[in-house]
C-alpha positions as CSV (number, residue, x, y, z in Angstrom):
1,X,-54.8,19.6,-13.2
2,X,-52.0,22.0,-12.8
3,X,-49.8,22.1,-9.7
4,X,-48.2,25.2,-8.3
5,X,-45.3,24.5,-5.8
6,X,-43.7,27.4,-3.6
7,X,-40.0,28.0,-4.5
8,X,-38.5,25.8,-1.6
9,X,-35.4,28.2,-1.2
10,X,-37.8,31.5,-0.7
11,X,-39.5,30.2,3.0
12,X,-39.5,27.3,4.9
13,X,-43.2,27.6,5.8
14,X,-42.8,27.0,1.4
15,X,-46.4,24.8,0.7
16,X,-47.6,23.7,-2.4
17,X,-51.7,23.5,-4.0
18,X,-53.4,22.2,-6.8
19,X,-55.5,24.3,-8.8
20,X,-58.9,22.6,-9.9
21,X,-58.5,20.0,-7.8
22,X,-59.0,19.5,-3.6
23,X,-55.5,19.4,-1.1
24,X,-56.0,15.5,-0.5
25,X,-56.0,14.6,-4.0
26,X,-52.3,14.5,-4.0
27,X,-50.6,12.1,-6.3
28,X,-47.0,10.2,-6.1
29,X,-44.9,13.6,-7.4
30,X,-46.8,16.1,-5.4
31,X,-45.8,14.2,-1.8
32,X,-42.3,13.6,-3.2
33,X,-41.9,17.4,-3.9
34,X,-44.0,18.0,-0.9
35,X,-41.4,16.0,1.0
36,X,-38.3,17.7,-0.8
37,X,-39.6,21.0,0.2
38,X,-40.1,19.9,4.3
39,X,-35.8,18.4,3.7
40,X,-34.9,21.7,2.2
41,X,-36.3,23.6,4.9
42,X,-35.2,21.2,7.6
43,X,-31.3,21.5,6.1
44,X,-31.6,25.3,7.4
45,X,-29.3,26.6,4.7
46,X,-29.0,30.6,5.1
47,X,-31.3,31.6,2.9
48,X,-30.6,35.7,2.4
49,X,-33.9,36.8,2.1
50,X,-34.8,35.1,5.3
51,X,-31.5,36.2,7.4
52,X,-31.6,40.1,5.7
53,X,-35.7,39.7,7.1
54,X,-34.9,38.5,10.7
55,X,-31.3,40.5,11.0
56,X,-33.2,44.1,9.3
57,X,-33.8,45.6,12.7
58,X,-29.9,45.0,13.4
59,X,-29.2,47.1,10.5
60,X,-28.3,44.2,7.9
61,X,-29.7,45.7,5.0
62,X,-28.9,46.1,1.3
63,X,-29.5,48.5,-1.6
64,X,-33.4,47.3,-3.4
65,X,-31.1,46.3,-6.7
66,X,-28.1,44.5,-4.8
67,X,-30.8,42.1,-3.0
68,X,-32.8,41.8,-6.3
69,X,-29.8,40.8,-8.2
70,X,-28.8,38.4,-5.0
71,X,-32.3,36.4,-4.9
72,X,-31.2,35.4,-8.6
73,X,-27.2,35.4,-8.9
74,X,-26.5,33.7,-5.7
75,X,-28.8,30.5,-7.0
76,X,-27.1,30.5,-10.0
77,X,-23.3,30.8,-8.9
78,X,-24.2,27.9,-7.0
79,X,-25.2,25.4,-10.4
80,X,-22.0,27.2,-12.0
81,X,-19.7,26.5,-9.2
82,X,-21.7,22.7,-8.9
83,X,-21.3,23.1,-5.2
84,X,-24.7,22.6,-2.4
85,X,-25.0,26.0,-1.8
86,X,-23.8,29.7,-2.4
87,X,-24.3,31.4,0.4
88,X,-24.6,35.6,1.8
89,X,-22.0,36.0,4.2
90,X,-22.1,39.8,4.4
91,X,-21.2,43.3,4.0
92,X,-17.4,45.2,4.3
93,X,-17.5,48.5,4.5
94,X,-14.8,50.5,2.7
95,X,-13.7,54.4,2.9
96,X,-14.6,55.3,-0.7
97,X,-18.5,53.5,-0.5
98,X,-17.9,50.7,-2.5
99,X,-18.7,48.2,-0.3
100,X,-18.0,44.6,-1.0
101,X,-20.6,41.8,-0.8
102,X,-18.9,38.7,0.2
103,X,-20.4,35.3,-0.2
104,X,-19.0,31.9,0.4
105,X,-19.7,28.6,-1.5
106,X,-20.5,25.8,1.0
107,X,-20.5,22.4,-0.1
108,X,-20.5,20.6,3.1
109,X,-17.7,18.7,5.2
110,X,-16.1,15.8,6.6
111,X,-15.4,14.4,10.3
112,X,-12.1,12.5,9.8
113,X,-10.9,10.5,13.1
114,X,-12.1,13.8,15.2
115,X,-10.6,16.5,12.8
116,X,-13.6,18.4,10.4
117,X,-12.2,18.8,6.8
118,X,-14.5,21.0,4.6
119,X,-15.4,19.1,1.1
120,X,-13.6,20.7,-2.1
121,X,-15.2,23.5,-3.4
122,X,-15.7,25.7,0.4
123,X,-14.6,29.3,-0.8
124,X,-15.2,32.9,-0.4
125,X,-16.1,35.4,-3.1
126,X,-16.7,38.7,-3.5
127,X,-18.9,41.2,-5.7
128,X,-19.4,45.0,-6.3
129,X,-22.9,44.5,-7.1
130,X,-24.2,41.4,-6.3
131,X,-24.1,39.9,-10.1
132,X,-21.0,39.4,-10.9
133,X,-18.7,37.5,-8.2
134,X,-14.5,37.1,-8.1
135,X,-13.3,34.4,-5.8
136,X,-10.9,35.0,-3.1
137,X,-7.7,33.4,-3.0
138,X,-6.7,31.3,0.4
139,X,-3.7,33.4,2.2
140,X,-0.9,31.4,3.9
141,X,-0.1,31.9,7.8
142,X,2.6,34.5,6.7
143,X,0.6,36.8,5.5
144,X,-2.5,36.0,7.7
145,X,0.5,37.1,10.5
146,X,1.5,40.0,8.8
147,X,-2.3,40.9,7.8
148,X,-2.6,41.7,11.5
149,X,-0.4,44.9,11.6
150,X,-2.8,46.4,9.4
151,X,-5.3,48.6,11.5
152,X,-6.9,50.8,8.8
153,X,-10.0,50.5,6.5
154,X,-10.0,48.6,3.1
155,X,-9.9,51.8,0.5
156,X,-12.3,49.6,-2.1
157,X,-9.8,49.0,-4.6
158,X,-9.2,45.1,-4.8
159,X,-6.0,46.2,-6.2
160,X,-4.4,48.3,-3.4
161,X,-1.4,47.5,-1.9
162,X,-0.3,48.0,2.0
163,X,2.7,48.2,3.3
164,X,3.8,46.1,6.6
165,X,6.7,47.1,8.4
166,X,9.5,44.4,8.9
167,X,11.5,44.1,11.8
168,X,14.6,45.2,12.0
169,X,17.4,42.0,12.3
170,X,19.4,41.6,15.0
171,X,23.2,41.9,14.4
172,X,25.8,39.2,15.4
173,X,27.1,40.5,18.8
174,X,30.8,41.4,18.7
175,X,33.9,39.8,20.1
176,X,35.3,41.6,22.4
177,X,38.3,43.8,22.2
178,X,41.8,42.8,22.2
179,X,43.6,45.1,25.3
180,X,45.5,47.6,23.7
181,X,42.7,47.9,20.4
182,X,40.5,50.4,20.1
183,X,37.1,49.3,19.9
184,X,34.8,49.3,16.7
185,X,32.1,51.7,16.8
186,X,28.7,49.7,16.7
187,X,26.9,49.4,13.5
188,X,23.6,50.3,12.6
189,X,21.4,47.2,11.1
190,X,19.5,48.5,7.7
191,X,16.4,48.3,7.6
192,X,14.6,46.0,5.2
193,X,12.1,46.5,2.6
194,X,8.3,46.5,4.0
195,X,6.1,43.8,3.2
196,X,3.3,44.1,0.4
197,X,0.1,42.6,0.9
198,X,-2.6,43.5,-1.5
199,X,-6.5,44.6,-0.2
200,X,-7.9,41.1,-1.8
201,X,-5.1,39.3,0.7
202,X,-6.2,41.6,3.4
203,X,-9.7,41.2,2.9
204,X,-9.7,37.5,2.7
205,X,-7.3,37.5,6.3
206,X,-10.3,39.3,8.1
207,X,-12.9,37.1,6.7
208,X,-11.0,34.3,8.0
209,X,-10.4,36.1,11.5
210,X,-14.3,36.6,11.4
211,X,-15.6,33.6,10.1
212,X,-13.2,31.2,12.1
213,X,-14.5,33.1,15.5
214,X,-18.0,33.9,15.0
215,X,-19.6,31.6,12.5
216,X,-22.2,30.0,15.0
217,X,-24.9,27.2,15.1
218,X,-27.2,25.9,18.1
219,X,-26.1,23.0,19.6
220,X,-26.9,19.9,18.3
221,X,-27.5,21.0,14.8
222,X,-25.1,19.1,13.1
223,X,-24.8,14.9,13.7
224,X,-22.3,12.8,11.3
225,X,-23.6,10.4,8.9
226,X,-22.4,6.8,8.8
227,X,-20.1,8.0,5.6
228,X,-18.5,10.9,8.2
229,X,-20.1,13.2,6.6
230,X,-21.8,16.5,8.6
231,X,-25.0,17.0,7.9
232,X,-28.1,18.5,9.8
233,X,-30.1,16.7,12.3
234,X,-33.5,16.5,10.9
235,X,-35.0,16.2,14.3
236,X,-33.1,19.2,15.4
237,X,-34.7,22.0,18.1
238,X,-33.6,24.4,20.6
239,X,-35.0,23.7,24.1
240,X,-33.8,27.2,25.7
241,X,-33.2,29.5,22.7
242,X,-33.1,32.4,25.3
243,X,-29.9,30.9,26.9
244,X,-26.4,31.4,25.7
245,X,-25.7,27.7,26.8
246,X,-27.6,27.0,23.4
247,X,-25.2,28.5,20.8
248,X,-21.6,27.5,20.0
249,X,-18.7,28.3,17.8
250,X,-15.9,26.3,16.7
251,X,-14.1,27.7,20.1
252,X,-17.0,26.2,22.4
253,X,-20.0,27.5,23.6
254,X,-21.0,31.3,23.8
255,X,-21.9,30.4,27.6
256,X,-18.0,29.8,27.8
257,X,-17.0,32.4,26.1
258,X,-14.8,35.6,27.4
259,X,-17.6,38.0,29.4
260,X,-18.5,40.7,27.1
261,X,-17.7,39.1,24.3
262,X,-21.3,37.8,23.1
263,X,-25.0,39.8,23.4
264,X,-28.3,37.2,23.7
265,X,-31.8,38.9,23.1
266,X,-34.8,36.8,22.9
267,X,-38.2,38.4,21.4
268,X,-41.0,36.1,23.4
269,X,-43.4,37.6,20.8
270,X,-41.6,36.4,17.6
271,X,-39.6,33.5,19.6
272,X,-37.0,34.6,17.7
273,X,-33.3,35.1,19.2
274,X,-31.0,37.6,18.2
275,X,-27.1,37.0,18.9
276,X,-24.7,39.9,18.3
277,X,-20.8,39.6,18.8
278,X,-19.1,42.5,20.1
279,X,-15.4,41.7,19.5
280,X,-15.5,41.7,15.5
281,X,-18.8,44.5,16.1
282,X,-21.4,44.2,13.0
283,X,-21.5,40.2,13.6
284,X,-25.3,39.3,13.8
285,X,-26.6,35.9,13.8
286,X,-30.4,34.6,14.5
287,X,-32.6,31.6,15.7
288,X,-36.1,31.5,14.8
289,X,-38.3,29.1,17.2
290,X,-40.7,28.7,14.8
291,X,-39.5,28.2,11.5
292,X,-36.6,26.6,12.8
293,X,-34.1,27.9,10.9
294,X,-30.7,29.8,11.4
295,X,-28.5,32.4,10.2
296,X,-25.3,34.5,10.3
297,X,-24.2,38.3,9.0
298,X,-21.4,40.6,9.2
299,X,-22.0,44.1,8.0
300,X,-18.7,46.3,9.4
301,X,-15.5,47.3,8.3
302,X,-13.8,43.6,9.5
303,X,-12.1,45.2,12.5
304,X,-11.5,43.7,15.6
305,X,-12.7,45.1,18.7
306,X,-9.3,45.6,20.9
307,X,-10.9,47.5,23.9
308,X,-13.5,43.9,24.3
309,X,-12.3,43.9,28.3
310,X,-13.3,47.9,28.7
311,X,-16.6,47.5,27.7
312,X,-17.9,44.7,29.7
C-alpha cells in the first residue's frame, strides 16, 4: 500500500492517509511520521504561508512569484545554511520599488546563568526576489549609534552610501591674558569629515531596532531544557488570547508597555488575535487559538514612529 503524508511545514492541521488501505491500519513508520508531523506543528516555527494567510487582511502580502519562489528557497537556504530553520521576517520598503525581502536564519538559543545567547548560525539575510539571498553583516554599537541620525528612506541600492554628520570638537579653553597683552582672537574648530555608513549597515541597524523591540511570543511559549537550551513547550496554550497581559517582548509584557505603543484585536469568529505595533508602524504579529501557532511581520520602510505619545 502506498502512503501519502501532508508536507508537515505547509499546515499544522498537516494529516497523513493511506491509499488502499483503512486509517487504523497504521504501521510502525506511519505513527512515527504521524508523530513528527503533531512535534513540527507544536514547535510553531513561522511558517510564511501560514503568517502571509493570517496577517493578509493587515496588508502583509507579496507579489504571486516572490511567495512561489519563498515556499521553495526559504526550505532550501535552510539545508544549505544547516541551521533549524530559515525563516520570513518581512518586507522594507524603498523609494525606487525594489523592495527587500528580509529573512533570518534561526537555529535556536541558549539560557546561560540567566543571560539568553542565540546558537551560531542566528542571522539576517536579504533578497531582491525571494531566490537568491545575501547575508547581512552584524554592525557594531558605533554605527548602530550613528545609524540613528539617519531619518530618510533606503534608496534600494545595497551599495549606497549616507553621510552622518560628526560633531564638531570642542577646543582646549584658553589661558587667560597676561595684563598688558592683547588677547588672541578665538579660533574656529574645523569641522571633520562626515561619517559613511553604507544602506546594507543601515538596513541591518533597523532590523536590529525592530527585531530587538517587537519580536513577540505568548507567554509561556518557551521553557528551558535540562541542557539550557530554549525550546517550545509542547503543552503550550493561551488562556486569554484577547488580553494584552498574554504577549511579551524581550522588554516585558505588552500589558506593561508605554500606552499607545501596542494595538490588540481578537476575531471571536476565527479565535484568532491580531497584534499591531504602532511605534516601528507595519509590525504585525498573530495568535491563532486553534491551530496554535504564532507569527511575526514587518512590512514598512523601518522607521520609527517619533510622535508615539501624540497619538495615544
Amino acid at each position: 500500500a502506498r502512503w501519502n503524508f501532508a508536507d508537515s511545514s505547509a499546515s499544522p492541521r498537516s494529516t497523513f492517509s493511506r491509499v488502499g488501505a483503512p486509517r487504523d491500519q497504521l504501521c510502525g513508520k506511519a505513527r512515527f511520521v504521524f508523530q513528527s508531523v503533531i512535534m513540527t506543528a507544536g514547535e510553531m516555527n513561522q511558517n510564511p504561508l501560514l503568517t502571509l494567510d493570517a496577517l493578509g487582511a493587515c496588508g502583509c502580502v507579496l507579489p504571486t512569484e516572490v511567495q512561489a519562489a519563498m515556499d521553495v528557497s526559504l526550505t532550501l537556504k535552510a539545508r544549505e545554511l544547516g541551521v533549524r530553520a530559515f525563516l520570513f521576517w518581512g518586507r522594507l520598503c524603498t523609494e525606487s520599488g525594489a523592495d527587500y525581502y528580509v529573512a533570518r536564519a534561526h537555529n535556536g538559543a541558549k539560557d546561560l546563568d540567566g543571560a539568553i545567547v542565540p546558537n551560531p548560525g542566528n542571522k539576517f539575510y536579504y533578497s531582491r526576489d525571494g531566490v537568491n539571498w545575501l547575508d547581512l553583516e552584524p554592525v557594531s554599537s558605533e554605527t548602530t549609534a550613528r545609524a540613528l541620525k539617519i531619518t530618510c528612506w533606503l534608496t534600494g541600492d545595497p551599495a549606497h552610501v549616507f553621510h552622518v554628520a560628526q560633531p564638531v570638537p570642542e577646543l582646549e579653553p584658553k589661558p587667560e591674558p597676561v595684563e598688558g597683552e592683547e588677547p588672541t582672537p578665538d579660533e574656529e574648530a574645523e569641522p571633520l569629515p562626515p561619517w559613511e555608513i553604507t544602506e546594507a549597515e543601515y538596513m541591518m541597524c533597523r532590523i536590529n531596532a525592530i527585531h530587538g523591540s517587537c519580536d513577540l511570543a505568548p507567554e509561556g511559549m518557551f521553557i528551558t531544557d535540562p541542557h539550557g537550551n530554549i525550546s517550545v513547550n509542547p503543552m503550550f496554550c493561551v488562556e486569554r488570547p484577547d488580553q494584552p497581559s498574554a504577549y511579551a517582548t524581550s522588554c516585558g509584557s505588552l500589558a506593561n508597555a508605554a500606552p499607545g505603543k501596542w494595538g490588540v484585536a481578537f476575531d471571536t469568529f476565527k479565535r484568532q488575535t491580531t497584534i499591531r505595533n504602532f511605534e516601528y508602524p507595519g509590525f504585525f504579529a498573530y495568535y491563532s487559538h486553534v491551530s496554535n501557532t504564532v507569527g511575526n511581520l514587518y512590512f514598512g520602510d523601518g522607521l520609527r514612529n517619533a510622535d508615539l505619545a501624540f497619538t495615544v
